[in-house]
C-alpha positions as CSV (number, residue, x, y, z in Angstrom):
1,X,2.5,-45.2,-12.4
2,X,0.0,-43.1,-14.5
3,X,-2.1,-46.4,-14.8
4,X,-3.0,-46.0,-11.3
5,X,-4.2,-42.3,-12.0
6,X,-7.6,-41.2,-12.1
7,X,-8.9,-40.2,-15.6
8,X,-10.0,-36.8,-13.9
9,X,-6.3,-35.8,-12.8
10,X,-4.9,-36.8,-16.0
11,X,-7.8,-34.2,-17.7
12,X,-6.4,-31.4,-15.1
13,X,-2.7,-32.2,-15.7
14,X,-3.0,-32.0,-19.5
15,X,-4.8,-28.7,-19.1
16,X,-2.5,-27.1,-16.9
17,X,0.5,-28.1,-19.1
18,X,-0.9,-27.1,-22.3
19,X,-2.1,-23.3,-20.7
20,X,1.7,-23.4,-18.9
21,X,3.1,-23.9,-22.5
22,X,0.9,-21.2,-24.3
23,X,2.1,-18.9,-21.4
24,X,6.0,-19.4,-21.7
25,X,5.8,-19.3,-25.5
26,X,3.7,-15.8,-25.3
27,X,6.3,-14.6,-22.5
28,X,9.8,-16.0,-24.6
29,X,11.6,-17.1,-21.5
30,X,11.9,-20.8,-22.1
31,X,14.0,-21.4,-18.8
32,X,10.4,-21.2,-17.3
33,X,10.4,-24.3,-19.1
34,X,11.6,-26.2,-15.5
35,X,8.3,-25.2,-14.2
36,X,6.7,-28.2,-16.1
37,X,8.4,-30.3,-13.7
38,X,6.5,-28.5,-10.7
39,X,3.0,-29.4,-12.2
40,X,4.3,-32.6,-13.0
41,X,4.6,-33.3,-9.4
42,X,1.7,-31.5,-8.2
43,X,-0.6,-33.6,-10.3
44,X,1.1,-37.0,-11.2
45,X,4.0,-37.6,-8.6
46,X,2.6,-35.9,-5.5
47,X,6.3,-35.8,-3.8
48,X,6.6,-32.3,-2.4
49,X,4.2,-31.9,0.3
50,X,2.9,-28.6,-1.3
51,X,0.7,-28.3,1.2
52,X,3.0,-28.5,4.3
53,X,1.5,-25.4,5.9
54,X,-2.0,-27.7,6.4
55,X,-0.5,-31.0,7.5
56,X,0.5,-31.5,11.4
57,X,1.8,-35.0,11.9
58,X,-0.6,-36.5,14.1
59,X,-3.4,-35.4,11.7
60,X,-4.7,-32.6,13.8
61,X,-6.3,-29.3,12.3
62,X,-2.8,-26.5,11.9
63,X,-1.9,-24.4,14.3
64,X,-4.6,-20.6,13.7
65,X,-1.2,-18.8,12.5
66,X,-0.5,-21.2,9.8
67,X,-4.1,-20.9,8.2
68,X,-3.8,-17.5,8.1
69,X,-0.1,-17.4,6.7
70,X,-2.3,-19.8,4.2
71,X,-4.9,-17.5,3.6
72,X,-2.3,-14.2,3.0
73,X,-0.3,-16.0,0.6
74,X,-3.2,-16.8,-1.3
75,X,-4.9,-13.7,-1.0
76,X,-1.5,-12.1,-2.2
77,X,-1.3,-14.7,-5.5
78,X,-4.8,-13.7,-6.4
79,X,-4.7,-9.9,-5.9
80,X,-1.5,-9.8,-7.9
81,X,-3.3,-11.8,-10.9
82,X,-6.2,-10.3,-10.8
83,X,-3.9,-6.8,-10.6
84,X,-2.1,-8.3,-13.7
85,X,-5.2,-9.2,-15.9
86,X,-8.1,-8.0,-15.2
87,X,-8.0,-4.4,-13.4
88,X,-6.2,-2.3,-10.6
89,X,-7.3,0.4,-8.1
90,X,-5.9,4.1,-8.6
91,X,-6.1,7.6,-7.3
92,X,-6.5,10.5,-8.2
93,X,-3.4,12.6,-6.9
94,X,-3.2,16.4,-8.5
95,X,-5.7,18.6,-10.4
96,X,-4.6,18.0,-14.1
97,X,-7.9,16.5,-15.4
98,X,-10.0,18.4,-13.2
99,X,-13.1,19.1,-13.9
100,X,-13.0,15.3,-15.3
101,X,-11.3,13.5,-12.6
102,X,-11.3,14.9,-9.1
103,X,-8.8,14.6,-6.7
104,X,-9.0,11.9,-4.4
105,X,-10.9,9.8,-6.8
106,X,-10.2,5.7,-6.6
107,X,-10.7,4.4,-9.9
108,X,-11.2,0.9,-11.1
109,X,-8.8,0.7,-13.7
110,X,-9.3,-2.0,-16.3
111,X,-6.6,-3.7,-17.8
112,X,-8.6,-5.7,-20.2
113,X,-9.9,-2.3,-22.3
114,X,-6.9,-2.4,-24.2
115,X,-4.6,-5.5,-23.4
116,X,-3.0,-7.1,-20.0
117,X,0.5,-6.2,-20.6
118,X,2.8,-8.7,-19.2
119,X,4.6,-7.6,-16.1
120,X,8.4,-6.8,-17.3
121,X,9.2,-7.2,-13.9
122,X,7.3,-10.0,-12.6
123,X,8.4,-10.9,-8.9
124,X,7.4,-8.2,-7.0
125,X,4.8,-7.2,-3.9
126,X,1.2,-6.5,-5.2
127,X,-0.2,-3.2,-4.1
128,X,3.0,-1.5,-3.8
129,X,4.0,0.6,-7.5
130,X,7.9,0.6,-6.4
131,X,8.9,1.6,-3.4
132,X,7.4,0.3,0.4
133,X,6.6,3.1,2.3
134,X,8.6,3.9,5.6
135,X,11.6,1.9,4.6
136,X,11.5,3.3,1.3
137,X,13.0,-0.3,-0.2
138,X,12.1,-1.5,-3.9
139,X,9.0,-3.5,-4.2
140,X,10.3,-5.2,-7.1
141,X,13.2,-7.4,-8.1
142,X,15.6,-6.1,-11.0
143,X,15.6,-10.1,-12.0
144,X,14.1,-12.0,-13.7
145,X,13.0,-8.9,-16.7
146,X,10.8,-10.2,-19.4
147,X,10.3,-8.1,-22.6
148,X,7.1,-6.5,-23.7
149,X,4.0,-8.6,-23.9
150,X,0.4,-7.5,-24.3
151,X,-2.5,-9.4,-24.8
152,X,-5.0,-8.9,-27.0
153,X,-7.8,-6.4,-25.0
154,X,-11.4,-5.3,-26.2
155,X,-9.9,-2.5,-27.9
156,X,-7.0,-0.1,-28.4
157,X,-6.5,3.3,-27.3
158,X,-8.9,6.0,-29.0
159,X,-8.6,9.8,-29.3
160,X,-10.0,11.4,-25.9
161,X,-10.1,8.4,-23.4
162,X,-8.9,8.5,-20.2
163,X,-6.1,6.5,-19.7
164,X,-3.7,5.3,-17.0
165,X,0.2,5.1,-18.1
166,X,3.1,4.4,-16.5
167,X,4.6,8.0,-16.5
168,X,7.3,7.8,-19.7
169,X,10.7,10.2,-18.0
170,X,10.1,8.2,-14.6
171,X,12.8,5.7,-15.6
172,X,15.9,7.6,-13.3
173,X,14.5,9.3,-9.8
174,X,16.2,11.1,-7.7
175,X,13.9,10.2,-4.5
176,X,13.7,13.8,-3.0
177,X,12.8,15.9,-6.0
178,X,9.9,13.8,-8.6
179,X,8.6,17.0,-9.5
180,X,10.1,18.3,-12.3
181,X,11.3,14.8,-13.1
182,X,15.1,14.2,-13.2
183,X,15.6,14.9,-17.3
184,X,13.9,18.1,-16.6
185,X,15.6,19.1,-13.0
186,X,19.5,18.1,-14.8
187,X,19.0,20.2,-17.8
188,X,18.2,22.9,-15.3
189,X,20.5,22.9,-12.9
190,X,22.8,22.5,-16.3
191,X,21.9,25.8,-17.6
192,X,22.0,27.5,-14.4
193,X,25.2,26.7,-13.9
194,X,26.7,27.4,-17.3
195,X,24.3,31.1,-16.7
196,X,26.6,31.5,-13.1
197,X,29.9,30.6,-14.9
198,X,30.1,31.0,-18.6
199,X,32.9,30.0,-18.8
200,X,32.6,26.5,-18.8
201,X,31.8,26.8,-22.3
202,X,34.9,28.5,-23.1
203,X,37.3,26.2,-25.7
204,X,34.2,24.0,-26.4
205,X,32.4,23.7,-29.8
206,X,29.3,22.3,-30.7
207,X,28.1,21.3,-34.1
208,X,24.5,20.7,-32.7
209,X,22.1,21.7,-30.3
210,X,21.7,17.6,-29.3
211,X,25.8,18.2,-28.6
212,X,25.1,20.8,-26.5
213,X,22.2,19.7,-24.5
214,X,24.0,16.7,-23.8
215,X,26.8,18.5,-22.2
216,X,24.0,20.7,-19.9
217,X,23.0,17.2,-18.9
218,X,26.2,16.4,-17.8
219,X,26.9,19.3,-15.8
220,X,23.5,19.0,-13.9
221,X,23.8,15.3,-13.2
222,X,27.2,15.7,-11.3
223,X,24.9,18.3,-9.6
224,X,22.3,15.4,-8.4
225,X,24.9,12.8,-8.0
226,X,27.0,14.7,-5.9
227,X,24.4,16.5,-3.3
228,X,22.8,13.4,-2.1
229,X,21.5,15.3,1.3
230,X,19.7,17.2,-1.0
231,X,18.2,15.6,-4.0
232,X,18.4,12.1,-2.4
233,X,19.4,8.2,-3.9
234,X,19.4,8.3,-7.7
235,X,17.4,5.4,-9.1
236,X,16.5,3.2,-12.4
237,X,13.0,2.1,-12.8
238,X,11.6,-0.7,-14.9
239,X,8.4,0.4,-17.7
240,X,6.1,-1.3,-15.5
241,X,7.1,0.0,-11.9
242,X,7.2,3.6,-13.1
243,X,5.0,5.6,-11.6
244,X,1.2,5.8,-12.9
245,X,-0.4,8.9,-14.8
246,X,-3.8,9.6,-15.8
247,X,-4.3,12.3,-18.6
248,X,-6.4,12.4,-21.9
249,X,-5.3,10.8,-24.9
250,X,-5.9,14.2,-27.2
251,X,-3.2,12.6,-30.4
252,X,-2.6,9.0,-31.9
253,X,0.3,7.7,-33.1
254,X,0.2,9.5,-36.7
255,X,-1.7,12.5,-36.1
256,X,-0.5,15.6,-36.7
257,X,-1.1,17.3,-33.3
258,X,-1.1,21.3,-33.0
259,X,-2.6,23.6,-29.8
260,X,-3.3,27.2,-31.2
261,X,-4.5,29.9,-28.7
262,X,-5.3,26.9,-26.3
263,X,-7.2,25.2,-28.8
264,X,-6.4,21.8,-30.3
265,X,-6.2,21.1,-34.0
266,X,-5.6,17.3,-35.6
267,X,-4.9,17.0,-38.9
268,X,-5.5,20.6,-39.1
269,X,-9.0,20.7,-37.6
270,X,-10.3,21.8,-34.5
271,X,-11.6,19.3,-32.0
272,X,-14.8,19.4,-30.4
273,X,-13.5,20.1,-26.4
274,X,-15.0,18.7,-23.5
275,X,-17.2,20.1,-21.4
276,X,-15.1,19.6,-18.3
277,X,-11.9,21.3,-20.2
278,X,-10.7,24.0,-18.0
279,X,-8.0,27.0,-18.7
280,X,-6.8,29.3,-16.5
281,X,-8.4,33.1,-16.4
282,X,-8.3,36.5,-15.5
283,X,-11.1,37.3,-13.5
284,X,-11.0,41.4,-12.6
285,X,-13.6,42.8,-10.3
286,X,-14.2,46.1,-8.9
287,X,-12.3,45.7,-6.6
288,X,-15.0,43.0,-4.5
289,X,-13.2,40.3,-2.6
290,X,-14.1,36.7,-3.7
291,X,-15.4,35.2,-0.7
292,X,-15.4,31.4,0.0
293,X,-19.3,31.1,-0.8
294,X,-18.1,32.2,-4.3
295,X,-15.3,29.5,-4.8
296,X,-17.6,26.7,-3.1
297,X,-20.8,27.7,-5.4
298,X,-18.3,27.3,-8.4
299,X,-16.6,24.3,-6.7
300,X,-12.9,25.0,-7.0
301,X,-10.5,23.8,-4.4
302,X,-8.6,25.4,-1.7
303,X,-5.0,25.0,-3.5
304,X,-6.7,26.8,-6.7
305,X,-7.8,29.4,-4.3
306,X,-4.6,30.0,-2.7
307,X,-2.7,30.1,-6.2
308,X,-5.4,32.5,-7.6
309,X,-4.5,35.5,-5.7
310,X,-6.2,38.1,-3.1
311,X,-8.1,40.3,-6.0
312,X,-9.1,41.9,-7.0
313,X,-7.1,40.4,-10.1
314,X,-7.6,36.5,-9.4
315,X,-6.3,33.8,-11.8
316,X,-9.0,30.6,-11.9
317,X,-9.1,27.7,-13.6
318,X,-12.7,27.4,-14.8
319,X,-14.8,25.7,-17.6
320,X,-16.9,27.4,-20.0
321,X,-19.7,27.2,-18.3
322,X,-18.3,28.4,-15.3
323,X,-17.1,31.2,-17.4
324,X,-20.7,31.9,-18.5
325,X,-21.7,32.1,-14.8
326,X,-19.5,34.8,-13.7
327,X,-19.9,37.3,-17.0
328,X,-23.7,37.6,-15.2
329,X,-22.2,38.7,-12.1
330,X,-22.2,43.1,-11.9
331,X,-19.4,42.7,-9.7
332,X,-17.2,41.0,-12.2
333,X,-15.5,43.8,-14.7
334,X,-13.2,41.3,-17.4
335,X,-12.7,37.9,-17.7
336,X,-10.2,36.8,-20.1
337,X,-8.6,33.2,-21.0
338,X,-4.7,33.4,-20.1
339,X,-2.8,32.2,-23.3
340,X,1.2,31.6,-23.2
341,X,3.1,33.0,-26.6
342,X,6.8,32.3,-26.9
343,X,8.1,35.6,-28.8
344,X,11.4,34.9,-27.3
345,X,12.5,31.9,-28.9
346,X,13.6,30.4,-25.6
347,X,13.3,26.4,-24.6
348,X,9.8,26.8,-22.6
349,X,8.2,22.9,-23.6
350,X,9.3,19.5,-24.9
351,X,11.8,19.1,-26.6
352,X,13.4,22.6,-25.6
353,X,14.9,23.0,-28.7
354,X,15.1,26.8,-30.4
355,X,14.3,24.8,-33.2
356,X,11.3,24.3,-32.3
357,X,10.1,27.9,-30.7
358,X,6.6,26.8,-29.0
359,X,5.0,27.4,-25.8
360,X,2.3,26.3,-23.3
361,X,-0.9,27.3,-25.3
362,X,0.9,27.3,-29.3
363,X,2.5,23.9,-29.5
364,X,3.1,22.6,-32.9
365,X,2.3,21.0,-35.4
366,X,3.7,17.8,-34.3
367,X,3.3,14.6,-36.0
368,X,2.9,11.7,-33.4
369,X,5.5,9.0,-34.6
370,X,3.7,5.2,-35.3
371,X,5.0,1.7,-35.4
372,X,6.7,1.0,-38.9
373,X,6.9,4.5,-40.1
374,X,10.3,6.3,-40.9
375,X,11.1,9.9,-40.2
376,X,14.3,12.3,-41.7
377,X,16.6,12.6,-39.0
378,X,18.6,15.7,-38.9
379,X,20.7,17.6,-36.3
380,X,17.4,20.5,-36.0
381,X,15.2,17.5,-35.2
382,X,16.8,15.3,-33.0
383,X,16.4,16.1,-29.7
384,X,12.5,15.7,-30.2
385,X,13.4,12.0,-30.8
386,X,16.6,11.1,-29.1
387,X,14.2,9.7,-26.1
388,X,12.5,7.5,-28.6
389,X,15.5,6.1,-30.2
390,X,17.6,5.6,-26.6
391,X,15.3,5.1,-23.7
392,X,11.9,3.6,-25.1
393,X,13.7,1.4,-28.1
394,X,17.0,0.9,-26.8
395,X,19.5,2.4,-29.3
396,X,23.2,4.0,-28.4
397,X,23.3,7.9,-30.3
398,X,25.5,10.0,-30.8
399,X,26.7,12.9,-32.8
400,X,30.0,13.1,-34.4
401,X,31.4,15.7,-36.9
402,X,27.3,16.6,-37.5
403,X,26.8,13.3,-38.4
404,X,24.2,11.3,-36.5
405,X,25.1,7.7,-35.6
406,X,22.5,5.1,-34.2
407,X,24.5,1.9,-33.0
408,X,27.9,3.0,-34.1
409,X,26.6,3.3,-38.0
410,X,25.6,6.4,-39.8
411,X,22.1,7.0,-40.1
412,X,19.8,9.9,-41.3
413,X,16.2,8.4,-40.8
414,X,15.0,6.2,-37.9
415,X,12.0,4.1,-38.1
416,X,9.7,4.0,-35.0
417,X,9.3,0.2,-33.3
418,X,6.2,1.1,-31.5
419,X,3.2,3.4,-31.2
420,X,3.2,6.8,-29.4
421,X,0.4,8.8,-27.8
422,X,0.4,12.5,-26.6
423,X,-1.2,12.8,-23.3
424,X,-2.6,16.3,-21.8
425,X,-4.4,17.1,-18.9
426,X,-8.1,18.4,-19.2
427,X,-7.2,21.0,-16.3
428,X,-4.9,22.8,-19.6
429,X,-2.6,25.4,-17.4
430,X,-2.1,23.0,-14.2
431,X,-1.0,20.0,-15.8
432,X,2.2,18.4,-16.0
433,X,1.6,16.4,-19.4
434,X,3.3,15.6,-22.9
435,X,3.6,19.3,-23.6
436,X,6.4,19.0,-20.9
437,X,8.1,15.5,-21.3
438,X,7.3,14.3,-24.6
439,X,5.8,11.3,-26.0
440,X,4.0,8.0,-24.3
441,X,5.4,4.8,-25.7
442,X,2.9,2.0,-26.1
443,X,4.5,-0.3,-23.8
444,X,4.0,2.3,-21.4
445,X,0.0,1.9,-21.3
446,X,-1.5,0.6,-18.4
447,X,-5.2,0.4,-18.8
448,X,-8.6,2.9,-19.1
449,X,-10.5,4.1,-15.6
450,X,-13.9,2.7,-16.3
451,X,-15.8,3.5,-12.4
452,X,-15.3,5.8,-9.9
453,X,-15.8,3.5,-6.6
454,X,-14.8,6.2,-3.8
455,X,-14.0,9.5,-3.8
456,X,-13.2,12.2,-1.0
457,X,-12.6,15.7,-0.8
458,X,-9.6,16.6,0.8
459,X,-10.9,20.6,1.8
460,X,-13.3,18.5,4.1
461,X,-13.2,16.3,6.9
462,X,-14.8,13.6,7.4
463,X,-17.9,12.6,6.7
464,X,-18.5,15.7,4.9
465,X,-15.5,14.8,2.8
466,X,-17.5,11.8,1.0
467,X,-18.6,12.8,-2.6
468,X,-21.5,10.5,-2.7
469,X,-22.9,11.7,-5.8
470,X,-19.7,10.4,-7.4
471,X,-19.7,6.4,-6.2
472,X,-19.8,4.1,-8.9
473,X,-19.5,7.2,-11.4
474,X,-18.9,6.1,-14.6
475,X,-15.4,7.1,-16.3
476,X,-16.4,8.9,-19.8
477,X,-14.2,10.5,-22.3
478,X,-16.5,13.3,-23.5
């Protein structure tokens, strides 16, 4: 039989086995091993009539319908490789990195800045994160699940570039309230209720805070799980069908991160900030009403208008240089950064611990855990890494008798399996960032915005709404 076979087709066949092979090792599923028998037949036997949808049986041209289920099915194959490899489209939802990132812009994201990473959940719908809309069924199948795989990209994350994640606490959803996320809505809803009735404390004893923040989890969950009608289906998502994030990447994994008065500090020096970096202030006038000619000359949005107040104490989130502009107004009496202390002690950020007494503006110092490296664990320290050791590298924990036990054995140290990345948005006092849920595994990277291709201003109709002088912007870190 392979006598009979062009030279050319044996050429094709070899190639395609020996790229199938390289692929199946990389991935570690060797049941995709049966595939072999597929290309077998597509190149040497020819027995399946793969291409069915273009043969009639008179030898006529298909029917118009079948071409284009043809054409969709291709065009669906080569959107959800190309989505896979090389780059994917995403906007821009909230105002976290504004002035950096506006919303309503669609990025090219590339996938090839810092790896492809292997889809862990590879049969699934392109375009579609996890859920289609209107039915509101999973894009995705649960099976097959392949474990991490990245190749090899033109570089690796850096301190300050943009990048797109797959949001890290997005693993369990309760469909009608995403914002806060469900580890932040349960311990809530916890502490509320033990704040109603303390007495549900009463015969209990904890030897650690980690005890006890477990059993506030607890009492929220049954909150969730039991009022459907209000906080809707509760659901597990995969790494890769988590929603996406964009924020800055201000800490790598073994910096020692620290915010002080709203400035950051690695390694104990300050960083040189952005120019787009925004914080909210106090802007006092003499009792002159902002009008809208003010907030459109200084370009902030409608929602930061609404949230700043009817004067004449308004509270803006503006850049330095926007800053600057407004001290020259005579109208203008005090303008004053906003800056969060926590001089109660209280759980106000990640990992709302009194252990660790920080707050919006003074966070730290923090060192950001890397691959390979071990840190002391003790019962004042564990809730910062609990998520580390049982959600992003799949351990069992638990406290008993204040000892820590990882996997049923003692254990006083952990060493980290993978890199982590602290994420914050450039728009400091309006973003929902690592200061709030923690740390971004590396598995959880998606890929770096490299082009602005469209963007549109959602105060605005249309055309008016087109930011032309943003197409084909260029994505920078500084």
């Amino acid at each position: 039989m392979m006598q009979n076979i062009p030279l050319a087709r044996k050429i094709r066949f070899a190639i395609a086995v020996v790229v199938y092979l390289l692929t199946v090792i990389w991935i570690g599923n060797f049941w995709l091993l049966f595939g072999l028998a597929v290309i077998f037949d597509i190149y040497i036997t020819k027995k399946v009539p793969w291409d069915f949808l273009k043969r009639t049986k008179d030898g006529k041209k298909p029917a118009a319908w079948l071409e284009w289920i043809d054409a969709l099915v291709f065009a669906l194959v080569a959107v959800y490789i190309i989505n896979i490899f090389l780059f994917q489209n995403y906007k821009i939802p909230t105002s976290s990195l504004e002035k950096t990132m506006l919303v309503g812009d669609h990025l090219f994201v590339s996938k090839l800045s810092y790896g492809p990473r292997m889809p862990m959940t590879p049969i699934a719908f392109p375009l579609v994160q996890n859920t289609f809309p209107i039915v509101n069924s999973p894009s995705f199948t649960k099976w097959p699940k392949w474990d991490y795989k990245r190749l090899k990209g033109f570089g690796k994350v850096e301190r300050d570039d943009i990048v797109v994640f797959n949001f890290p606490t997005g693993d369990t959803v309760a469909v009608y309230r995403t914002n806060p996320d469900y580890y932040i809505t349960i311990y809530e809803l916890g502490r509320n209720q033990i704040n109603q009735n303390p007495s549900l404390l009463e015969g209990r004893q904890f030897d650690s805070e980690y005890e006890l923040r477990m059993f506030i989890n607890d009492l929220g969950r049954k909150i969730v799980y039991n009022n459907p009608s209000e906080f809707g289906k509760v659901l597990y998502r995969p790494v890769d069908r988590r929603d996406n994030y964009v924020k800055r990447c201000v800490a790598l994994p073994g910096d020692v991160f620290e915010i002080r008065s709203n400035q950051i500090y690695i390694n104990g020096e300050a960083v040189e900030n952005p120019e787009t970096l925004q914080h909210n202030h106090h802007v006092i006038t003499d009792g002159t009403r902002l009008n809208q000619r003010f907030f459109e000359r200084l370009e902030i949005s409608q929602d930061d208008v609404r949230d700043g107040g009817i004067g004449p104490h308004y509270v803006l989130p503006l850049t330095e240089s926007m800053v600057e502009t407004i001290e020259t107004y005579n109208f203008v009496e005090s303008i004053r950064i906003d800056e969060h202390r926590n001089t109660r002690g209280i759980e106000q950020v990640f990992p709302y611990s009194r252990n660790f007494p920080w707050s919006r503006d003074n966070y730290g110092p923090l060192t950001i855990p890397a691959k390979g490296e071990t840190v002391e664990l003790t019962l004042e320290n564990l809730l910062l890494y609990e998520r580390i050791i049982t959600a992003y590298e799949g351990n069992s924990l638990h406290v008993a008798d204040g000892t820590i036990f990882i996997n049923n054995e003692p254990a006083n140290s952990y060493t980290f399996e993978m890199d982590y990345y602290f994420m914050l948005g450039d728009n400091r006092h309006k973003s929902a960032d690592s200061r709030y849920w923690g740390f971004v595994p590396e598995d959880h990277i998606v890929g770096r915005p490299i082009l602005v291709w469209l963007s549109l201003n959602k105060d605005k109709g249309f055309p008016s709404n087109i930011r032309w002088n943003r197409f084909f912007k260029v994505v920078k870190g500084d």
